[in-house]
C-alpha positions in Angstrom: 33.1 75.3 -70.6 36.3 74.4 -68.7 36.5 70.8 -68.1 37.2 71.4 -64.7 34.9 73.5 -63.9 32.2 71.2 -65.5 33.3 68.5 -62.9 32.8 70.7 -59.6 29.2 71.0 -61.0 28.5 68.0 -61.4 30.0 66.6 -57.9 28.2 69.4 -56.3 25.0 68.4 -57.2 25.4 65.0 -56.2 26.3 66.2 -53.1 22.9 67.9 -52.9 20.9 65.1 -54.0 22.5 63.0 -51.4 21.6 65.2 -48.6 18.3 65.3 -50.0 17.3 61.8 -50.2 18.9 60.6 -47.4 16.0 61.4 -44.9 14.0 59.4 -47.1 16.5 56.1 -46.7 16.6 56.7 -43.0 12.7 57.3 -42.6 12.1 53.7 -45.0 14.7 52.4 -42.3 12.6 53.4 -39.5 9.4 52.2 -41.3 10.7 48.9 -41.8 12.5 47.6 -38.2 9.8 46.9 -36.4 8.6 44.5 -38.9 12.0 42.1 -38.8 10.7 39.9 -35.6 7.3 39.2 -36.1 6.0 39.0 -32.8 2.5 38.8 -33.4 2.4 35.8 -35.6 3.5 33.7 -32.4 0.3 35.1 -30.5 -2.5 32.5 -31.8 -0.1 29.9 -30.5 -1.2 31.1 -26.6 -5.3 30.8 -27.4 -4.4 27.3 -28.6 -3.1 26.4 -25.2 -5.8 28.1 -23.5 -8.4 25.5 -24.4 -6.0 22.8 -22.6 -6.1 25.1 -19.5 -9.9 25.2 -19.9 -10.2 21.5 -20.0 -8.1 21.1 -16.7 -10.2 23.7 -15.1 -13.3 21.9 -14.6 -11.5 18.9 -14.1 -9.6 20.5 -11.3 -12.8 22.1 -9.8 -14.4 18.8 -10.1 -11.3 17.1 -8.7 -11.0 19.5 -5.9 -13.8 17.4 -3.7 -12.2 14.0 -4.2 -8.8 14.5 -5.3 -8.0 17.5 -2.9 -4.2 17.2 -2.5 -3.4 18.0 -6.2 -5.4 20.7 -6.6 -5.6 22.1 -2.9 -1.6 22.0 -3.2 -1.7 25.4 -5.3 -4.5 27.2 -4.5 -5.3 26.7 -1.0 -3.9 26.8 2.1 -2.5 23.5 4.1 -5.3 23.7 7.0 -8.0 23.9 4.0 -6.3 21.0 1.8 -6.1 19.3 5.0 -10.0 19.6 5.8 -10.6 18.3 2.4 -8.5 15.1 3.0 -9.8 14.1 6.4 -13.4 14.4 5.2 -11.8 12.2 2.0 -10.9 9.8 4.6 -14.3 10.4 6.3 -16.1 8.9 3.6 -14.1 5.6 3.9 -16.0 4.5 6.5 -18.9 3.6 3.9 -21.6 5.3 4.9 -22.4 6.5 1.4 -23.5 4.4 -1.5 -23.1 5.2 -5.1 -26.5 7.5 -5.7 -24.9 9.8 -2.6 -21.4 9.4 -2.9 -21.7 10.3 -6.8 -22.9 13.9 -5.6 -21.3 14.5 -2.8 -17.3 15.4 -2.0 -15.6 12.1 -3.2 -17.0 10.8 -6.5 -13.7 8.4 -6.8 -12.0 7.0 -9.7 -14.4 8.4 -12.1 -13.4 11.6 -10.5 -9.7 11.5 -10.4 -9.6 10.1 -13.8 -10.3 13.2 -15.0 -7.2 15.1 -13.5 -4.7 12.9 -14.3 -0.9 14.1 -13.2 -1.7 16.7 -11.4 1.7 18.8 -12.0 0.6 18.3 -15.8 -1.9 20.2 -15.4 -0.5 23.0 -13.6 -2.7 22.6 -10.6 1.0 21.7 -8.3 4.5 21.6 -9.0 6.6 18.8 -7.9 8.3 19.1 -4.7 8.2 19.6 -1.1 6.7 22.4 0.8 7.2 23.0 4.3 3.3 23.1 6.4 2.8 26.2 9.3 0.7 24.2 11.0 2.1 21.3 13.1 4.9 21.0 11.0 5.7 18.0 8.8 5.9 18.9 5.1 3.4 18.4 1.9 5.5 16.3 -1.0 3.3 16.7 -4.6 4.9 14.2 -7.1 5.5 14.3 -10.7 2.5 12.3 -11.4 0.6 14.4 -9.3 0.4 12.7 -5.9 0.1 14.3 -2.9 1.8 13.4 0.3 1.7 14.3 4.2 4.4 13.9 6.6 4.4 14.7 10.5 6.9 17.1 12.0 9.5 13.9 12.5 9.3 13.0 8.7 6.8 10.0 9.4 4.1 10.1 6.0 0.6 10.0 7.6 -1.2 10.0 4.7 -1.4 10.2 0.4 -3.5 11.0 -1.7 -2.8 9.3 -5.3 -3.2 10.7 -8.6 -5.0 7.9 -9.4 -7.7 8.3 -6.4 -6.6 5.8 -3.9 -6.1 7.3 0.0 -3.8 5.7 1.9 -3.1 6.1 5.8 0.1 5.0 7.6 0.3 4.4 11.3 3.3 5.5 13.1 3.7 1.9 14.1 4.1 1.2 10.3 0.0 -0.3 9.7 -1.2 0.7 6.1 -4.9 1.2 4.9 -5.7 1.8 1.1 -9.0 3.4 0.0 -10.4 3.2 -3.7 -13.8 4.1 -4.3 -15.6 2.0 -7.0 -17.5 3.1 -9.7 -21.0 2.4 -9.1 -20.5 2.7 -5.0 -18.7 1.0 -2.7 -14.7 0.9 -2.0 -11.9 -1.6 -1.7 -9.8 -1.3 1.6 -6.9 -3.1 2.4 -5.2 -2.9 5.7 -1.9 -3.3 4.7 -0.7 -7.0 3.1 -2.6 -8.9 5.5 -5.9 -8.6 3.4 -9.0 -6.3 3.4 -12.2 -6.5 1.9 -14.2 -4.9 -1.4 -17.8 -3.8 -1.0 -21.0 -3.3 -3.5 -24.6 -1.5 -3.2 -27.3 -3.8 -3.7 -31.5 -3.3 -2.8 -33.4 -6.0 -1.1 -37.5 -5.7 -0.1 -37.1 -1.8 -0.5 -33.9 -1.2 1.7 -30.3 0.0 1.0 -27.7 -2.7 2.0 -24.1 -3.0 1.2 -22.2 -6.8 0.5 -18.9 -6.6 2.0 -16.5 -9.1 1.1 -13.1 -9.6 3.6 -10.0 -11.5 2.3 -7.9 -12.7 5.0 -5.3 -15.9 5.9 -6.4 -17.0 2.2 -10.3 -17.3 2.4 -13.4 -14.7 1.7 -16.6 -14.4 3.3 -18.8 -12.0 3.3 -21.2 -9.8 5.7 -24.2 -7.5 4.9 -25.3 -4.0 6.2 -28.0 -2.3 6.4 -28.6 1.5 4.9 -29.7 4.0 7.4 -30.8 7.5 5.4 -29.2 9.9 7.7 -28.4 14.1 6.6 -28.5 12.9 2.8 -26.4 10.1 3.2 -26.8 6.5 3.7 -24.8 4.8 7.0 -24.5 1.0 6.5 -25.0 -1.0 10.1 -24.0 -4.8 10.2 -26.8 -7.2 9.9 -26.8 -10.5 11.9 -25.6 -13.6 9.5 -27.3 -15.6 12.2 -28.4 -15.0 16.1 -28.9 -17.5 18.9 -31.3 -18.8 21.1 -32.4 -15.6 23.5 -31.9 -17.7 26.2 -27.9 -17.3 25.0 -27.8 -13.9 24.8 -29.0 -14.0 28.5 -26.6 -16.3 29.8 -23.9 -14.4 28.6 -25.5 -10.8 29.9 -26.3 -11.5 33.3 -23.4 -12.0 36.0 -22.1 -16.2 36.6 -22.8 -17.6 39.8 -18.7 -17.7 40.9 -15.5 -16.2 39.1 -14.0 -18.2 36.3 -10.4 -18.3 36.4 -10.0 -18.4 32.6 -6.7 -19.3 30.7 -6.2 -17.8 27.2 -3.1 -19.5 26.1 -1.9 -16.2 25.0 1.5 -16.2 26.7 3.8 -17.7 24.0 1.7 -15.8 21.4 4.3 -12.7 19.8 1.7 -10.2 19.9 0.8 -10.4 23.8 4.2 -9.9 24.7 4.3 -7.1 22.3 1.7 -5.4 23.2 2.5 -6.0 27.1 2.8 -2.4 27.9 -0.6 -1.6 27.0 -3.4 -4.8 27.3 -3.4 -7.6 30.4 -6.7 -9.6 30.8 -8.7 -9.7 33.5 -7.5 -12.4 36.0 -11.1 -13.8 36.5 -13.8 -13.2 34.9 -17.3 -12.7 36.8 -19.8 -12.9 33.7 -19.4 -13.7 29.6 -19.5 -9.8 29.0 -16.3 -9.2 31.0 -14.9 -12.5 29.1 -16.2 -11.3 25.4 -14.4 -7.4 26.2 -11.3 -9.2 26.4 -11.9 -11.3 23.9 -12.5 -8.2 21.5 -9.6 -5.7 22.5 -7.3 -9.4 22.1 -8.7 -9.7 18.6 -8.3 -6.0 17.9 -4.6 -5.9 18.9 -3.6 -9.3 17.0 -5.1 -7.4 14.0 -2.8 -4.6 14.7 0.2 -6.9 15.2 -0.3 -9.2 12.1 -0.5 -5.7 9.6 2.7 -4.6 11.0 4.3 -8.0 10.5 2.7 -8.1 7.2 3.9 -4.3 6.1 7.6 -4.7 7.8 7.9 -8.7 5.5 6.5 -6.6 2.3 8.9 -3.5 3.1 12.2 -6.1 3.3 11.2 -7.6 -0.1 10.4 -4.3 -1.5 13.8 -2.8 0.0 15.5 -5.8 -2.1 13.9 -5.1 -5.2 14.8 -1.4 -5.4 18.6 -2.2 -4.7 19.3 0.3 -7.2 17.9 2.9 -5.8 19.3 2.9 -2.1 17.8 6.1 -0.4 14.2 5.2 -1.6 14.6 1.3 -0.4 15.7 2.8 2.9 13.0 5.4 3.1 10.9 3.0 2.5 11.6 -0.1 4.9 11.9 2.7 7.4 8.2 3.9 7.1 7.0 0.4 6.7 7.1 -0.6 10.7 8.9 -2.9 13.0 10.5 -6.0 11.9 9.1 -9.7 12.7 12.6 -10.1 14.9 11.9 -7.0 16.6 8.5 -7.1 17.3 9.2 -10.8 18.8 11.5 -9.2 20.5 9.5 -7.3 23.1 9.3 -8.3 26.6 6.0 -10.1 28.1 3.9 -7.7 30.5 5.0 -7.5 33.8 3.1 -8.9 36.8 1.5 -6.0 38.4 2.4 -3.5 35.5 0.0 -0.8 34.8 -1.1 -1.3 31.0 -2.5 2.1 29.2 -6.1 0.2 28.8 -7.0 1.3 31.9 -9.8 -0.9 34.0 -11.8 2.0 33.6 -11.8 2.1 30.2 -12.0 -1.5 29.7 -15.3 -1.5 32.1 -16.6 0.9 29.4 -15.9 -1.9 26.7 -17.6 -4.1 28.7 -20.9 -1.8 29.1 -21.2 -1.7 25.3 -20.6 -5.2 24.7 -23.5 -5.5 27.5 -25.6 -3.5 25.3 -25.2 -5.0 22.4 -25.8 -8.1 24.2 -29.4 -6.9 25.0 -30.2 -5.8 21.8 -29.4 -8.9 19.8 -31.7 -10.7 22.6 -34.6 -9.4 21.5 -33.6 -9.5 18.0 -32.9 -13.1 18.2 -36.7 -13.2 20.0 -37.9 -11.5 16.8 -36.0 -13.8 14.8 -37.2 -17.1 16.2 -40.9 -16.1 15.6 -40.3 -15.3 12.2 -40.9 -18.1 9.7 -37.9 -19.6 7.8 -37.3 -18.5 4.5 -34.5 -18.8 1.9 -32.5 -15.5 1.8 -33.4 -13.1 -1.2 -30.1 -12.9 -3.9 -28.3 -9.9 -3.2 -29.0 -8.6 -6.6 -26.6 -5.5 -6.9 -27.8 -2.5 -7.8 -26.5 1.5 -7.1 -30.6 2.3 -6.3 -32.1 2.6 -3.3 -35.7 3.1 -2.1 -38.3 4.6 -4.7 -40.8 7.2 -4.3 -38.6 9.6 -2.9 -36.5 10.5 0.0 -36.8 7.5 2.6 -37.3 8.7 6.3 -34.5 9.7 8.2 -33.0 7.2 10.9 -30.5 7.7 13.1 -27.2 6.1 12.5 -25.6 3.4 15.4 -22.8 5.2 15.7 -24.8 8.3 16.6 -27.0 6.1 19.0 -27.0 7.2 22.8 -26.7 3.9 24.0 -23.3 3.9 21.8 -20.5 6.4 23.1 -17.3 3.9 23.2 -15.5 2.8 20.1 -12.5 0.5 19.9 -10.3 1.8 16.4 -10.2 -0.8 14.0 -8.0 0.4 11.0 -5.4 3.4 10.8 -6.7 6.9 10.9 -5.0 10.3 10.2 -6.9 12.8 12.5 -5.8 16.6 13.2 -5.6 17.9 17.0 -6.9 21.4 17.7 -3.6 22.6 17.5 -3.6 21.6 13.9 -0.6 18.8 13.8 -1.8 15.3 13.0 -1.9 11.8 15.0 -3.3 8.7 13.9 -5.3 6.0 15.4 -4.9 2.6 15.3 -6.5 -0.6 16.0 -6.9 -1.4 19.4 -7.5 2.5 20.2 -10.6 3.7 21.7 -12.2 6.5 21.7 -15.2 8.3 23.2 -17.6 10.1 21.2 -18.5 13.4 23.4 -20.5 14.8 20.7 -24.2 14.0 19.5 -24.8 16.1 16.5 -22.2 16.0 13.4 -20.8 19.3 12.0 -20.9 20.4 8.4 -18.0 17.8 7.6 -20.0 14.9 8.9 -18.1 14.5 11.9 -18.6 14.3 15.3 -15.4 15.2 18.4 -14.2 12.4 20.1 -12.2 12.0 23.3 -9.0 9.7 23.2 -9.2 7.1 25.9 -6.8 5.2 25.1 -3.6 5.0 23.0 -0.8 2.7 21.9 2.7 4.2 21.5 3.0 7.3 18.8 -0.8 7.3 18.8 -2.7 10.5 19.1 -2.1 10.9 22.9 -4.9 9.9 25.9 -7.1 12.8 26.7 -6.4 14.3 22.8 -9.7 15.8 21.2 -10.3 15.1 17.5 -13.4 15.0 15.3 -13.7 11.7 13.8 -15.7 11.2 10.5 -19.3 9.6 11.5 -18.4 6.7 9.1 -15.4 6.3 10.8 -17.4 5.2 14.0 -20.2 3.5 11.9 -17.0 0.9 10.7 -15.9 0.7 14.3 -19.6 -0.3 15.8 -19.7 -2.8 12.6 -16.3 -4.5 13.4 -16.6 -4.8 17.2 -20.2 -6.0 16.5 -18.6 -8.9 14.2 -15.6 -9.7 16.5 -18.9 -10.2 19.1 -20.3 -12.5 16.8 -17.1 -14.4 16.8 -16.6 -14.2 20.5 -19.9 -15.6 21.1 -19.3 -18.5 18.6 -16.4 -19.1 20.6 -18.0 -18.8 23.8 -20.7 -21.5 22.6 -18.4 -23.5 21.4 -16.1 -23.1 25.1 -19.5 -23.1 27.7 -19.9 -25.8 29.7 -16.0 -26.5 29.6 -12.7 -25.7 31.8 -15.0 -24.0 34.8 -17.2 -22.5 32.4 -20.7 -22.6 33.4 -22.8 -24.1 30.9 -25.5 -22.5 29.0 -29.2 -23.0 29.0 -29.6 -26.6 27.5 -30.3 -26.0 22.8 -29.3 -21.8 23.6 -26.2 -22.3 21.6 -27.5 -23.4 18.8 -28.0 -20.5 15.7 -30.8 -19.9 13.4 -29.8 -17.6 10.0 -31.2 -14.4 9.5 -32.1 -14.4 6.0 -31.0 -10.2 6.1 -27.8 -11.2 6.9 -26.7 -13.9 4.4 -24.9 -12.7 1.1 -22.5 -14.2 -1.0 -18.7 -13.6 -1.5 -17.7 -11.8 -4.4 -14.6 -14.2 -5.5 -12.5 -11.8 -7.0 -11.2 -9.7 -4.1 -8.0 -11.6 -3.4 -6.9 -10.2 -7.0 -8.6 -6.5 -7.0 -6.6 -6.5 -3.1 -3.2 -7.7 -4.5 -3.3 -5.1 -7.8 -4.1 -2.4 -5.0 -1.5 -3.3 -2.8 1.2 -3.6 -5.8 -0.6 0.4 -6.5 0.4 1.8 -3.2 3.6 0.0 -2.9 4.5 2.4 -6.0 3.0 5.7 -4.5 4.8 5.1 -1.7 7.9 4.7 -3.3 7.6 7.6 -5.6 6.4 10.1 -2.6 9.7 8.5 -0.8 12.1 9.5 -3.6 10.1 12.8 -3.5 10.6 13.8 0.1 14.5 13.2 -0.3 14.4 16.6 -2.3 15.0 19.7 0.1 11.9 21.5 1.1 10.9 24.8 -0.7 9.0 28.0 0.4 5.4 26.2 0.6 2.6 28.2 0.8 0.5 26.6 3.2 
């Protein structure tokens, strides 16, 4: 065969085994892509990180009751998160002990522990949102705190990821809340001091030992447990009472007018407080003396937390140099300066102050009232024979044998209706924006039966500057207005000390002859607990750093919130 020939063969039949297999090569081609990335092999890596989201979960719906902000940041709306966190601040009026507390809405630091870093988590992102109601903004930090701030940028309140609350006045007051394990709370109002508390039974009865820290020395009051709607409200129990006899010399109405000089005219916070308190310029019977006694004692509360805040702000300012915007931030939340609250003018002669003699005659009604009721408790008191005081052994339980009968808590008494504030409160109006009370406030409680929150509406009677405004509707947590009945019942026990000590002096009639003198009521005696200057001073150096972190926070541009 020709050569030639021979080779055109062969080339066309390897031409026509090439068109034959090649369908093969292109269908092993298309068999074989899909395999090159692999996808599926990176799926068990998402169940792995399900089990972490399963772990927050429970956490979070735990959390959600006492650590609201975190959580309630992301899921739910600002009027609900809102809800949550008054009724968090609510339950700082310590009406609940440990046994009630634990299963109710704010379980505290064991609680919180358990969602640490909220952003973590993926409950809320850092940032800032902007709020529809009231305006003001929501400011979630990286460690997952959760801040509130009115419509001009003041914050009114934080929630820490660590489970503190913390309230700021507009006139720059602070009060800290950390709920202890096994009951109680420690409270600080700002640097000045503040007080830790513990459950403890005695002869078959819930009380709680509170402890106060202030001008370097503790002592300690108990309070009773009232069993109220499933929770316990603590009242104040007598350390001592006097001789009835007392109690009616100071009730009933003096024979003439005492013309009564306070010494209060050099002091900075009379002159500061000028627009809104003047004294009475006689005084017709030791009721109308003890009301001014208490709203005086109430404001120079006020005054010395602002002093306190603005000093800690200035040192805090110069210790974050570095960090300018932050330090200003800061020192500007923290309230007026000593220099400037000196500063202020003393009330004018004839002025109309903003306690109005209406409102103060109210004061005096329910320090009248108190008057009569620690008259015959005195008389129950005196019959009773002396006996040492039982230790306070501390202990979360309360009564055995079931559920104790219900009794109805002071602040929920009739006879009871007008409070003075004694520590900073964020409260919402109907409108939804917030205000805050302060001390010195008071309010009228228009409302006998508590809603589903625990809280009762109360009418503003009277307000310092930046306060929620006079005539303003808010509800007010129950155990907010159990602490205000406790406190003004303790600054009456200090009035009357000081009355004993001032009767029969300066055109002060005198008392009925060995009325003065006091007897202890073994319910009422408990002993410090020693250690609050240092839990107080770790709490404070806490919220300093909240504060500061929620500061740097707020600097960042708001977002598209979602509440």
């Amino acid at each position: 065969m020709n050569p030639r020939k021979s080779m055109a063969i062969v080339q066309r039949i390897l031409v026509l085994l090439a068109l034959i297999a090649l369908p093969g090569v292109a269908m092993a081609q298309k068999t074989k892509a899909p395999s090159a990335p692999k996808a599926p092999a990176a799926k068990p890596a998402a169940p792995a990180a399900k089990p972490a989201a399963q772990a927050s979960h429970p956490a979070g719906a735990t959390g959600t009751a006492g650590h609201p902000a975190t959580t309630g940041t992301a899921g739910h709306p600002g009027t609900t998160n809102t809800a949550t966190h008054t009724g968090t601040t609510g339950t700082a009026g310590g009406a609940h002990p440990a046994t009630t507390t634990a299963g109710g809405a704010h379980p505290g630091a064991t609680n919180t522990a358990a969602h640490p870093g909220g952003a973590a988590g993926g409950a809320a992102k850092p940032g800032v949102t902007n709020n529809a109601k009231g305006g003001g903004k929501t400011v979630t930090t990286a460690s997952g705190t959760t801040a509130h701030t009115d419509a001009h940028g003041r914050v009114t309140s934080i929630h820490t990821a660590n489970g503190a609350t913390i309230n700021r006045a507009p006139n720059g007051s602070r009060r800290v809340e950390t709920h202890l394990n096994g009951g109680g709370r420690l409270v600080s109002n700002g640097h000045r001091g503040g007080y830790a508390e513990h459950p403890y039974n005695r002869g078959g009865h819930a009380y709680m030992r509170r402890t106060y820290y202030y001008h370097g020395h503790a002592y300690a009051y108990g309070y009773r447990g009232r069993y109220y709607h499933g929770g316990y409200y603590y009242g104040y129990v007598n350390p001592y009472y006097y001789g009835p006899g007392f109690y009616g010399w100071a009730y009933n109405p003096w024979a003439a007018p005492v013309a009564w000089s306070w010494g209060w005219g050099g002091a900075p916070w009379y002159g500061y407080y000028g627009y809104y308190f003047n004294p009475y310029p006689v005084y017709a019977s030791a009721a109308l003396w003890m009301t001014d006694y208490i709203v005086a004692a109430s404001l120079q509360e006020s005054y010395e937390a602002q002093v306190a805040n603005a000093n800690a702000a200035a040192a805090n300012a110069n210790a974050a140099a570095a960090n300018a915007n932050a330090a200003a931030a800061n020192a500007n939340a923290a309230g007026p300066a000593q220099a400037s609250i000196d500063a202020a003018p003393a009330p004018a002669v004839g002025s109309s102050p903003a306690l109005t003699p209406e409102v103060k005659q109210a004061i005096a009604e329910e320090v009248k009232a108190q008057l009569a009721a620690e008259k015959d408790a005195a008389a129950a008191n005196a019959s009773a024979p002396a006996a040492a005081a039982a230790p306070a052994a501390q202990t979360a339980s309360t009564t055995a044998g079931g559920t104790p009968p219900e009794e109805t808590p002071e602040a929920l008494d009739p006879n009871h209706r007008t409070f003075i504030v004694n520590t900073v409160l964020t409260e919402t109006a109907a409108d939804g924006s917030e205000c805050a009370l302060s001390s010195g406030d008071v309010v009228t409680r228009i409302e006998d039966t508590p809603d589903a929150n625990s809280s009762v509406k109360v009418l503003v009677s009277s307000s310092q500057k930046s306060d929620c405004h006079s005539g303003t509707q808010v509800a007010v947590k129950v155990d907010d207005l159990q602490d205000m009945h406790n406190h003004f019942r303790e600054q009456l026990d200090n009035g009357l000390k000081e009355l004993a000590s001032k009767q029969g002096t300066a055109g002060m009639p005198a008392a009925p002859a060995g009325s003065a003198t006091t007897k202890p009521n073994p319910d009422g005696q408990v002993q410090p607990d020693l250690t609050v200057q240092q839990q107080l001073q770790s709490q404070e150096s806490d919220a300093d750093k909240a504060e500061a972190e929620v500061q740097q926070t707020a600097a960042q541009p708001a977002g598209q919130g979602n509440d």
